[in-house]
ZADO-1210 file (C-alpha; in nm, 4 decimals, padded with zeros to 6 digits):
<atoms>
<atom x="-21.6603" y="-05.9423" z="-05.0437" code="UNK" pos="1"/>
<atom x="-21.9594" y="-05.8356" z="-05.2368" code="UNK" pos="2"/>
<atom x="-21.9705" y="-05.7680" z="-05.5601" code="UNK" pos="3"/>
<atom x="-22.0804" y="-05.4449" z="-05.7325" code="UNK" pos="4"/>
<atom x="-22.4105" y="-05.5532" z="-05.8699" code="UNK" pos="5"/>
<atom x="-22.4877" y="-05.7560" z="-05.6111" code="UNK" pos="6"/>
<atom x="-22.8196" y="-05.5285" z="-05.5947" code="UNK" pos="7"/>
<atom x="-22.8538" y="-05.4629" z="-05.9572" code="UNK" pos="8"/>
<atom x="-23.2092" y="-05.4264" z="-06.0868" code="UNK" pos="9"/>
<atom x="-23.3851" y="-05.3614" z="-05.7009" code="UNK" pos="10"/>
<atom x="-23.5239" y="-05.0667" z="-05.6050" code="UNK" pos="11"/>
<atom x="-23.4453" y="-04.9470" z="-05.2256" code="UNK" pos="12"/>
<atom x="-23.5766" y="-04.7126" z="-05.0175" code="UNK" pos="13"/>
<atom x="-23.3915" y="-04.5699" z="-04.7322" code="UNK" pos="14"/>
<atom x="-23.5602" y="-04.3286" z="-04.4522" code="UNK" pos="15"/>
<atom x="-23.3473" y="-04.0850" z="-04.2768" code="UNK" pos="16"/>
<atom x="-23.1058" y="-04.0747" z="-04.5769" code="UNK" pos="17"/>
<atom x="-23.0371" y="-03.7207" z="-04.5462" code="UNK" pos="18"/>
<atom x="-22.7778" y="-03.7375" z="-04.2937" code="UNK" pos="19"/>
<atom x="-22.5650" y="-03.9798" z="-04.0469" code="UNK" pos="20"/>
<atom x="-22.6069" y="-04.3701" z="-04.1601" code="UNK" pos="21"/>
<atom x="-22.9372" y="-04.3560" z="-04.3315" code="UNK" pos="22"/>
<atom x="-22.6927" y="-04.1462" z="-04.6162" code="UNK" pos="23"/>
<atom x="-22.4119" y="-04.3890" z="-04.5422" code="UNK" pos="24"/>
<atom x="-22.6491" y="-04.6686" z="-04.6171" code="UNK" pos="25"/>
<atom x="-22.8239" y="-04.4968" z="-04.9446" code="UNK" pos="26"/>
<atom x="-22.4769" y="-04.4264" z="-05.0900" code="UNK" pos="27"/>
<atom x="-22.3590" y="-04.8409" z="-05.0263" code="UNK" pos="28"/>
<atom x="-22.6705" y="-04.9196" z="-05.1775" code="UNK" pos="29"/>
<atom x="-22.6228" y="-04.7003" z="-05.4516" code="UNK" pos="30"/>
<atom x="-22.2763" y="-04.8155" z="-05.5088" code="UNK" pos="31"/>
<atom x="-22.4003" y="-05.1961" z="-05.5133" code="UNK" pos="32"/>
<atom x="-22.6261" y="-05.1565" z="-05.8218" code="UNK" pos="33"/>
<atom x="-22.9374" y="-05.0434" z="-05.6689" code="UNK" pos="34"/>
<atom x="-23.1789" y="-04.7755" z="-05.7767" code="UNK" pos="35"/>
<atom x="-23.2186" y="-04.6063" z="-05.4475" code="UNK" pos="36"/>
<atom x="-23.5184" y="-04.3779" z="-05.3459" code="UNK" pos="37"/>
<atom x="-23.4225" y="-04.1541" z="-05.0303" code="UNK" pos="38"/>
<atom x="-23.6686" y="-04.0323" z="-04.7586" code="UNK" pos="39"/>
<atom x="-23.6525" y="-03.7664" z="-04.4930" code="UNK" pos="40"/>
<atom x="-23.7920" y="-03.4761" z="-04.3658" code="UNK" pos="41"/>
<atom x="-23.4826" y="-03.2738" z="-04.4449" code="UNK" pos="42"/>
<atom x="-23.4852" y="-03.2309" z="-04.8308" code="UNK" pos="43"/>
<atom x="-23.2334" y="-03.0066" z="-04.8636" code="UNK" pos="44"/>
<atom x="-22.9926" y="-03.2772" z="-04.7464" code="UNK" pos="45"/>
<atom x="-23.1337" y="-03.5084" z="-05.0071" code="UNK" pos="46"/>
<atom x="-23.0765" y="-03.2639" z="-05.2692" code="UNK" pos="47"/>
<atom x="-22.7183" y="-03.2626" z="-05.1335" code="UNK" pos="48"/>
<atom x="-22.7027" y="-03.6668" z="-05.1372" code="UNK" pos="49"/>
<atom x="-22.8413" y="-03.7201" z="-05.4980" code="UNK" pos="50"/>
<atom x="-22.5855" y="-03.4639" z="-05.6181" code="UNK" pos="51"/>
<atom x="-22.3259" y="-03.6121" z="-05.4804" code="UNK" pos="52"/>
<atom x="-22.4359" y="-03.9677" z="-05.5958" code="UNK" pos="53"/>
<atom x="-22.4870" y="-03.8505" z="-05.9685" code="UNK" pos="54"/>
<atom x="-22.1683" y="-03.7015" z="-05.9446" code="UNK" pos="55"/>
<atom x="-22.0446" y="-04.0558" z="-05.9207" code="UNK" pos="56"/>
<atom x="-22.2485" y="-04.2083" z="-06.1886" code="UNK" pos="57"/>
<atom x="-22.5257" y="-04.3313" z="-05.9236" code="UNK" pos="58"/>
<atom x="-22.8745" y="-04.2094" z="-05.8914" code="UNK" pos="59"/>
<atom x="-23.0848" y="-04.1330" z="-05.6036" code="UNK" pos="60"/>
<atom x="-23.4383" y="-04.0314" z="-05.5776" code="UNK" pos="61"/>
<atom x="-23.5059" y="-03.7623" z="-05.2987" code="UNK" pos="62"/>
<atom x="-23.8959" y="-03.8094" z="-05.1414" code="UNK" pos="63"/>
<atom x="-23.9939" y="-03.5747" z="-04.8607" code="UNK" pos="64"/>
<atom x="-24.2012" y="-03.8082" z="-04.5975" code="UNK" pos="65"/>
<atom x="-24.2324" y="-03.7710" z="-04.2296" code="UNK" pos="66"/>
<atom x="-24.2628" y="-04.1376" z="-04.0681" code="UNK" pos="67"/>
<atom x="-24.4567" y="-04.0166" z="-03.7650" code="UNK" pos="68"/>
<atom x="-24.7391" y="-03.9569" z="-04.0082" code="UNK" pos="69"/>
<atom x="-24.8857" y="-04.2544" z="-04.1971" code="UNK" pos="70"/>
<atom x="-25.0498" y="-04.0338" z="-04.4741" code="UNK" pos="71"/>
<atom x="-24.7164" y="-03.9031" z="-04.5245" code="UNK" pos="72"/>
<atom x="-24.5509" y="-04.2410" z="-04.5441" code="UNK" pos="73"/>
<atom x="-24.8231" y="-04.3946" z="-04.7926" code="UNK" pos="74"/>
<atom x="-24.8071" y="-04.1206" z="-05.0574" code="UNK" pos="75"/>
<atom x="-24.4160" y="-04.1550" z="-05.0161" code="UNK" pos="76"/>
<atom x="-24.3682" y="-04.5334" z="-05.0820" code="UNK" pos="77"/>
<atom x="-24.6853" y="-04.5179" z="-05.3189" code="UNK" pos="78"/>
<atom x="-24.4469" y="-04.2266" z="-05.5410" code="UNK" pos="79"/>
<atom x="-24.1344" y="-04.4347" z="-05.5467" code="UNK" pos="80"/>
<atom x="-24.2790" y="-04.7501" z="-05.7042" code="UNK" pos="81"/>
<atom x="-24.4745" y="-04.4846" z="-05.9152" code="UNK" pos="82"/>
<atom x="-24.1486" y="-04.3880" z="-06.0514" code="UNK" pos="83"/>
<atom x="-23.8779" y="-04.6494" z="-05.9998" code="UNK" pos="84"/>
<atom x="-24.1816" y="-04.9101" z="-06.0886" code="UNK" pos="85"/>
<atom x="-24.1400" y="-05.2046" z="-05.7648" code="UNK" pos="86"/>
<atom x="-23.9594" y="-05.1744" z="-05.4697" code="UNK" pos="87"/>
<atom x="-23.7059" y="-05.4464" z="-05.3005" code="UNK" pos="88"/>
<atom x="-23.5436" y="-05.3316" z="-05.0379" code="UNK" pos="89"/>
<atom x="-23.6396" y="-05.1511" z="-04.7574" code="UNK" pos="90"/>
<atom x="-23.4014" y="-04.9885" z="-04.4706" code="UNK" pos="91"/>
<atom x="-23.5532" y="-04.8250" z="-04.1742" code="UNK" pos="92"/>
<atom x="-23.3126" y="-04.6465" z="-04.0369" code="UNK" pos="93"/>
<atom x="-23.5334" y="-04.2865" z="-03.9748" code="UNK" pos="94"/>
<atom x="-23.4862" y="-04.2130" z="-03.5944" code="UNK" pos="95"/>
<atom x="-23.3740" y="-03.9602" z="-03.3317" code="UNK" pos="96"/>
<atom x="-23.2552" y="-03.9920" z="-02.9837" code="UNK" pos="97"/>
<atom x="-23.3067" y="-03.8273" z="-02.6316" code="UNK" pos="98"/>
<atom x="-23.0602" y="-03.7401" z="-02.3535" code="UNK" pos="99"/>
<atom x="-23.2901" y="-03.7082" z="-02.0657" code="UNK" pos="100"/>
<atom x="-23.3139" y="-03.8289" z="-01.7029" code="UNK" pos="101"/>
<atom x="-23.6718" y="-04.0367" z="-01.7588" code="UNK" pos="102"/>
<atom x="-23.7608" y="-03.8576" z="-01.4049" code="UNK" pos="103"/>
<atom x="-23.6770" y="-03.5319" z="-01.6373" code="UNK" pos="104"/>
<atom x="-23.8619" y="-03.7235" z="-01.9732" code="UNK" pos="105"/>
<atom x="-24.1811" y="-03.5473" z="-02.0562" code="UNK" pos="106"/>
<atom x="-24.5122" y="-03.7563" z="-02.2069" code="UNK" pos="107"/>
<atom x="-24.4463" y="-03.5024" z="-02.5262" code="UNK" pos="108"/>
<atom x="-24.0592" y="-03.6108" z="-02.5475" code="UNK" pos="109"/>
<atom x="-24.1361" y="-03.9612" z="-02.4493" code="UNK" pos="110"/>
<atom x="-24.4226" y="-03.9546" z="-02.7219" code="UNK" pos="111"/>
<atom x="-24.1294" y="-03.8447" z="-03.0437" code="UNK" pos="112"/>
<atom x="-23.8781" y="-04.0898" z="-02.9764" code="UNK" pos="113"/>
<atom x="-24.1228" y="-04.3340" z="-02.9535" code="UNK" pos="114"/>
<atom x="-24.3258" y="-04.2197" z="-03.2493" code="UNK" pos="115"/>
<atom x="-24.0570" y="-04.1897" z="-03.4756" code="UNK" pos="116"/>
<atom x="-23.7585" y="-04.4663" z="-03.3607" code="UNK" pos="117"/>
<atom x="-24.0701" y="-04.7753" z="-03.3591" code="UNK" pos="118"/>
<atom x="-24.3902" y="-04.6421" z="-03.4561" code="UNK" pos="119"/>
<atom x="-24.2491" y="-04.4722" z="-03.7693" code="UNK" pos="120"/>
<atom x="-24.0663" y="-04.7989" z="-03.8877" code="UNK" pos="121"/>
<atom x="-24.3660" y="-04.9903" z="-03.8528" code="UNK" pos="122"/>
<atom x="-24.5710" y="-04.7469" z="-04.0792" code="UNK" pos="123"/>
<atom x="-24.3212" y="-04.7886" z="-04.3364" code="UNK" pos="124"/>
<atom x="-24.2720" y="-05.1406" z="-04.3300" code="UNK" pos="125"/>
<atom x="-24.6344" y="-05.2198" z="-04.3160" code="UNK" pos="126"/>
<atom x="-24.6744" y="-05.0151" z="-04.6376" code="UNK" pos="127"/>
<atom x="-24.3674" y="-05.1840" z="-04.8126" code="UNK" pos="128"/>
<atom x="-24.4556" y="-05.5052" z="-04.6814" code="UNK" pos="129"/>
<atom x="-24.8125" y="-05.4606" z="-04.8385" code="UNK" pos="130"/>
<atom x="-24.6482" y="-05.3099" z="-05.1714" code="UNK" pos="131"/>
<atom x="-24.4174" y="-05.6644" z="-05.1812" code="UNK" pos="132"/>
<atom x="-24.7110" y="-05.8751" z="-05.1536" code="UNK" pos="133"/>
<atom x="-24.8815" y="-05.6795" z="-05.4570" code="UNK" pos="134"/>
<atom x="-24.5839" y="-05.6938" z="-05.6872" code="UNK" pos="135"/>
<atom x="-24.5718" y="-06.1201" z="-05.5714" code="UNK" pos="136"/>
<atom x="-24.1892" y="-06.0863" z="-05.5427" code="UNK" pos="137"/>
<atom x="-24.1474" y="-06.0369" z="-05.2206" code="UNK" pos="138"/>
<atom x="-23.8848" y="-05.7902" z="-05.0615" code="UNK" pos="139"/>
<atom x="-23.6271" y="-05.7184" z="-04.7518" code="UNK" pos="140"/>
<atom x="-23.6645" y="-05.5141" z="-04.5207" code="UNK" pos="141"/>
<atom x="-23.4163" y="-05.4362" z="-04.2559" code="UNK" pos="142"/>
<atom x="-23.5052" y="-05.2098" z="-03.9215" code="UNK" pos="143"/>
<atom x="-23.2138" y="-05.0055" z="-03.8338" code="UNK" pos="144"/>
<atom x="-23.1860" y="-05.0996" z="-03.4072" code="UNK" pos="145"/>
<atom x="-22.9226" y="-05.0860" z="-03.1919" code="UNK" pos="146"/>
<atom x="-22.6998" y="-05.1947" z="-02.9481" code="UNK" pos="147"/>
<atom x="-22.8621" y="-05.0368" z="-02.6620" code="UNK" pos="148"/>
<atom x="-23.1407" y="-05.2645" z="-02.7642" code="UNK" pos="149"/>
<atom x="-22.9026" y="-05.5459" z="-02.5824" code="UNK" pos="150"/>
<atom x="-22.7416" y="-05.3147" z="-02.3293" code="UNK" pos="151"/>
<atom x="-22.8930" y="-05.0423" z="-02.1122" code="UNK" pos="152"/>
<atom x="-22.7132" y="-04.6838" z="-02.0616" code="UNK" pos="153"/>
<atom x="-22.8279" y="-04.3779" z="-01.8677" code="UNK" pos="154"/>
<atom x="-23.0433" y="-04.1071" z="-01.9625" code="UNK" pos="155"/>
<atom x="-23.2122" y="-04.2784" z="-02.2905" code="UNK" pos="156"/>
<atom x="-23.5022" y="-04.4627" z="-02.1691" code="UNK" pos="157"/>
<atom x="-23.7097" y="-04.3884" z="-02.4802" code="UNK" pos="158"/>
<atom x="-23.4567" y="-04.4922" z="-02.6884" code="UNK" pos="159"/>
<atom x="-23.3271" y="-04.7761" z="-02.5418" code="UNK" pos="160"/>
<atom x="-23.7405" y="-04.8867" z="-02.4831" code="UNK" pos="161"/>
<atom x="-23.8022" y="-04.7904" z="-02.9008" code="UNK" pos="162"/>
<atom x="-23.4837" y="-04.9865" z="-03.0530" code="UNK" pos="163"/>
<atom x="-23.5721" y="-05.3081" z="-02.8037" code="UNK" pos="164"/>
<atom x="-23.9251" y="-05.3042" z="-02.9062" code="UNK" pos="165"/>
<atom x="-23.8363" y="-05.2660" z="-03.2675" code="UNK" pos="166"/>
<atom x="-23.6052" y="-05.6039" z="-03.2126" code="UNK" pos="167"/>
<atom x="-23.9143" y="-05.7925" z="-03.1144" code="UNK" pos="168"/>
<atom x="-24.1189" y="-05.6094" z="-03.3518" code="UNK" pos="169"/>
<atom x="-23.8955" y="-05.7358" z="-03.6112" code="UNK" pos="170"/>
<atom x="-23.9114" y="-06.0634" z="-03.4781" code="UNK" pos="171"/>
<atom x="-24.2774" y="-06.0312" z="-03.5206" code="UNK" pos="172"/>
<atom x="-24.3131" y="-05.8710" z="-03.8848" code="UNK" pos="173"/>
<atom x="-24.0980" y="-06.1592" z="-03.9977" code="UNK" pos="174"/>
<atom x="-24.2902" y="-06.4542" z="-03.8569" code="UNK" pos="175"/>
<atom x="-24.5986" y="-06.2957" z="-04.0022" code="UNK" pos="176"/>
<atom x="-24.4626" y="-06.2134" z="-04.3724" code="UNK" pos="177"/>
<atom x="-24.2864" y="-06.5195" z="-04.4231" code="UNK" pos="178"/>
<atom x="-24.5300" y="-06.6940" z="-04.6254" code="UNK" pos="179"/>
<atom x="-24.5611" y="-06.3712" z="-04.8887" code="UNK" pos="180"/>
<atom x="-24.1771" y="-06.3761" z="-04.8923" code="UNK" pos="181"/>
<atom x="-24.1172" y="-06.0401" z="-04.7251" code="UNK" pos="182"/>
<atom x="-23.8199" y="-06.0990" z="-04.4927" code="UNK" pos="183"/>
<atom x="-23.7556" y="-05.8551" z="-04.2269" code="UNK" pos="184"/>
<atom x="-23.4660" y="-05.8273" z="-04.0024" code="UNK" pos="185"/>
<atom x="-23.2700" y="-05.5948" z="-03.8104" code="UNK" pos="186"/>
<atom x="-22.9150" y="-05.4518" z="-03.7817" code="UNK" pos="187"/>
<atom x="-22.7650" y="-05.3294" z="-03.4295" code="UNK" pos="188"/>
<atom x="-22.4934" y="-05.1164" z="-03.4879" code="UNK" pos="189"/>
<atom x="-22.2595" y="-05.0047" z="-03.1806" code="UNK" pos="190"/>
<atom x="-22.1279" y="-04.6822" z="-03.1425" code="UNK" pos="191"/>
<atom x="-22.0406" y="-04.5696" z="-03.4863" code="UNK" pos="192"/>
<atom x="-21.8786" y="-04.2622" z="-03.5620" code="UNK" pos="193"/>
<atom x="-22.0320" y="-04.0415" z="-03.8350" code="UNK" pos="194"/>
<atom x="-22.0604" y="-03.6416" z="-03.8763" code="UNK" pos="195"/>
<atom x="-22.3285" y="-03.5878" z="-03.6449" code="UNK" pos="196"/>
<atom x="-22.1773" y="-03.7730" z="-03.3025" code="UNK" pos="197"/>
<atom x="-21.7942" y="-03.7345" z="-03.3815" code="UNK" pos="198"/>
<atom x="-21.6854" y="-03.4562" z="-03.1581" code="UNK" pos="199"/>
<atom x="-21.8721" y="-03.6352" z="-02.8385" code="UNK" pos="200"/>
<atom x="-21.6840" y="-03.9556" z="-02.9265" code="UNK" pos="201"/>
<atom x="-21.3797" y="-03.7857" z="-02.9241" code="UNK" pos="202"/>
<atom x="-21.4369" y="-03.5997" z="-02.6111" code="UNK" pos="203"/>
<atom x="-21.2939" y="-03.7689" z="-02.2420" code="UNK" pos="204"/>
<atom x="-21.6656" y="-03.8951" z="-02.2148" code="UNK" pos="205"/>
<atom x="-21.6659" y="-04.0803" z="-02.5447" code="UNK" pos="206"/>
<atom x="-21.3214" y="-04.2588" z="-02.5372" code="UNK" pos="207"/>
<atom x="-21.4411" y="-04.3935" z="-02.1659" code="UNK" pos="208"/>
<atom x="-21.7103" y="-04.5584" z="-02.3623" code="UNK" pos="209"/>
<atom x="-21.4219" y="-04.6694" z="-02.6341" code="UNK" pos="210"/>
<atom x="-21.2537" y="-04.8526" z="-02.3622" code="UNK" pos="211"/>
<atom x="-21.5606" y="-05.0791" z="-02.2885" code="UNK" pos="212"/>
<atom x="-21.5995" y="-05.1961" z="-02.6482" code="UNK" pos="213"/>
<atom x="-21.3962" y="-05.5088" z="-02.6537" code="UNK" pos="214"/>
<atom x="-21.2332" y="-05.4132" z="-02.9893" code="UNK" pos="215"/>
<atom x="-21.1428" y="-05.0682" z="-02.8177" code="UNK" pos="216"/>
<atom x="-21.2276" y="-04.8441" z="-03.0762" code="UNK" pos="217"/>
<atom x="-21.6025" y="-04.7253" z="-03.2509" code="UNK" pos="218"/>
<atom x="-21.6840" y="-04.8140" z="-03.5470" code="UNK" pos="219"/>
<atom x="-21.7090" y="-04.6753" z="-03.8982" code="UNK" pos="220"/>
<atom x="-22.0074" y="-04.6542" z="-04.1072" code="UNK" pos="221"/>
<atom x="-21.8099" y="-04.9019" z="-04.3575" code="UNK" pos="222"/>
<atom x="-21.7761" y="-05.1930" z="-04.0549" code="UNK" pos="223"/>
<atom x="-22.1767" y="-05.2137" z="-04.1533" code="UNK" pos="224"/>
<atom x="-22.1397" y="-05.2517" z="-04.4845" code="UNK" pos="225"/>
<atom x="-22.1355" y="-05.6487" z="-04.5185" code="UNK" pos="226"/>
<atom x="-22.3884" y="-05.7131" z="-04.2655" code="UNK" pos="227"/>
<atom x="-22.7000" y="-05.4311" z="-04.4518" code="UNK" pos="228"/>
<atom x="-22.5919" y="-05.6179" z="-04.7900" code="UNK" pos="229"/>
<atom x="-22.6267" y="-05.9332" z="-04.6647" code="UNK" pos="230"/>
<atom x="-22.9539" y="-05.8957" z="-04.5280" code="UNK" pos="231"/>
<atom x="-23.0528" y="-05.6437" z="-04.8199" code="UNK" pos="232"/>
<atom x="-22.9719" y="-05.9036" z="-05.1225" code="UNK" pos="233"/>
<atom x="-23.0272" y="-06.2378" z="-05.2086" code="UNK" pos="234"/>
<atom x="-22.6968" y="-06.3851" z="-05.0198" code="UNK" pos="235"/>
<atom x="-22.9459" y="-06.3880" z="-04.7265" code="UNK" pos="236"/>
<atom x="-23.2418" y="-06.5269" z="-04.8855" code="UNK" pos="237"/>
<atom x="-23.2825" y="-06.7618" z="-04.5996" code="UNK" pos="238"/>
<atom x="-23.2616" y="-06.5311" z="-04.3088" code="UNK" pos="239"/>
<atom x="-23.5616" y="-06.3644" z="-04.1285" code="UNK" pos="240"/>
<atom x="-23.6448" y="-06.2541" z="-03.8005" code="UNK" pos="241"/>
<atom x="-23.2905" y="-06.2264" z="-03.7285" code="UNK" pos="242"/>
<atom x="-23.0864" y="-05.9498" z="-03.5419" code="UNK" pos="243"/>
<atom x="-22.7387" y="-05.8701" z="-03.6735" code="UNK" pos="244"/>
<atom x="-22.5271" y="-05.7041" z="-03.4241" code="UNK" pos="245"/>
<atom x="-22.2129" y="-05.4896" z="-03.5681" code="UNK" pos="246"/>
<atom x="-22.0496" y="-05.3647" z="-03.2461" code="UNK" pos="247"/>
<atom x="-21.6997" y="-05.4984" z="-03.1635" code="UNK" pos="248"/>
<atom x="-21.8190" y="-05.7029" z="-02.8967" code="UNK" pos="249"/>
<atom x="-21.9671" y="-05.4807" z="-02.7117" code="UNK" pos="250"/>
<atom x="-22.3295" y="-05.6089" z="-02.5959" code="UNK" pos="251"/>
<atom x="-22.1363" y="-05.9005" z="-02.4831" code="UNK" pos="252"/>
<atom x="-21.9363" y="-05.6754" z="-02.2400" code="UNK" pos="253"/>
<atom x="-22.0355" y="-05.5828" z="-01.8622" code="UNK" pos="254"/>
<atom x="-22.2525" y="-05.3311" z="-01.8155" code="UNK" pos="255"/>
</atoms>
């Protein structure tokens, strides 16, 4: 169990915290004692997010940034240390996915996923990590992957190609920021039920994939709770270049 100011006096910055874990994940952050600074393109569901949090007695920072463009991402992460005054904690969750047939995949579709799911967390972390070494604290940063990075399903090649590169890219970050004490891991979440996939879950198709997740059920944004603080605060001031899987067992069962 973690305690509630576990995170107390760190600044994080979330990407993709407008909607689906990337709000989850501001919101725990939040809750834990840290002064959070959200990105995403969608600022209307940041507004929605910092109301919610202040509601609560938590604040939350709302920064438009696109992390398919680097300018974007600089003035962003340059802005939040600007006004929270250092920065952490870094969770790079931003991403989006594509159903496709790769025969079907188009160099334009191929291009977004991979833009956004691996070369957009590597523009932010390169920034952070850089903003970390200035402030001579050092920082965490922690790559939102997934299980699919493990396993292999149909129709996602660009996603499944993004989230395994950005386990080796994390990997590779964190063997190369050691020494300025930025530590970067990643989480792999399974399927985890939130607003934006909970209807498909729920359908015939979905529980079929339920039954091949050795705990037989998805999970819920809270079953990721204790690994992201973990790797987020000092209770993991030891750990780098590792991947945490949260997924009931399921990358260890048959394809």
């Amino acid at each position: 169990m973690f305690v509630e100011s576990i995170l107390a006096g760190r600044v994080a910055l979330v990407t993709g915290a407008s909607r689906g874990l990337g709000r989850h994940f501001a919101g725990l952050l939040a809750r834990h004692g840290a002064q959070v600074v959200g990105l995403a393109r969608d600022t209307g569901g940041l507004a929605a997010l910092a109301a919610e949090l202040a509601a609560r007695g938590h604040a939350l920072t709302p920064l438009a940034a696109d992390v398919r463009d680097g300018a974007s991402v600089e003035r962003a992460i340059g802005e939040a240390i600007a006004r929270a005054g250092r920065l952490d904690i870094v969770v790079n969750n931003a991403g989006i996915a594509l159903t496709k047939p790769a025969k079907a995949t188009s160099d334009d579709e191929w291009n977004a996923v991979i833009d956004t799911n691996l070369s957009g967390a590597f523009r932010v972390a390169r920034s952070a990590a850089a903003a970390m070494e200035a402030q001579g604290r050092g920082g965490s940063i922690v790559n939102i992957a997934s299980v699919l990075a493990r396993r292999v399903a149909k129709q996602l090649p660009a996603y499944i190609a993004a989230k395994a590169a950005l386990v080796k890219l994390t990997e590779a970050l964190a063997l190369e920021w050691a020494p300025i004490g930025v530590r970067v891991n990643a989480l792999a979440p399974g399927y985890i039920e939130t607003d934006i996939n909970r209807d498909f879950l729920a359908s015939p198709a979905g529980q079929s994939i339920a039954k091949r997740v050795p705990q037989r059920r998805f999970g819920k944004p809270a079953d990721l709770d204790g690994a992201l603080l973990l790797l987020a605060s000092d209770a993991g001031r030891y750990i780098t270049g590792t991947t945490i899987g949260v997924d009931g067992g399921h990358a260890l069962a048959w394809l």
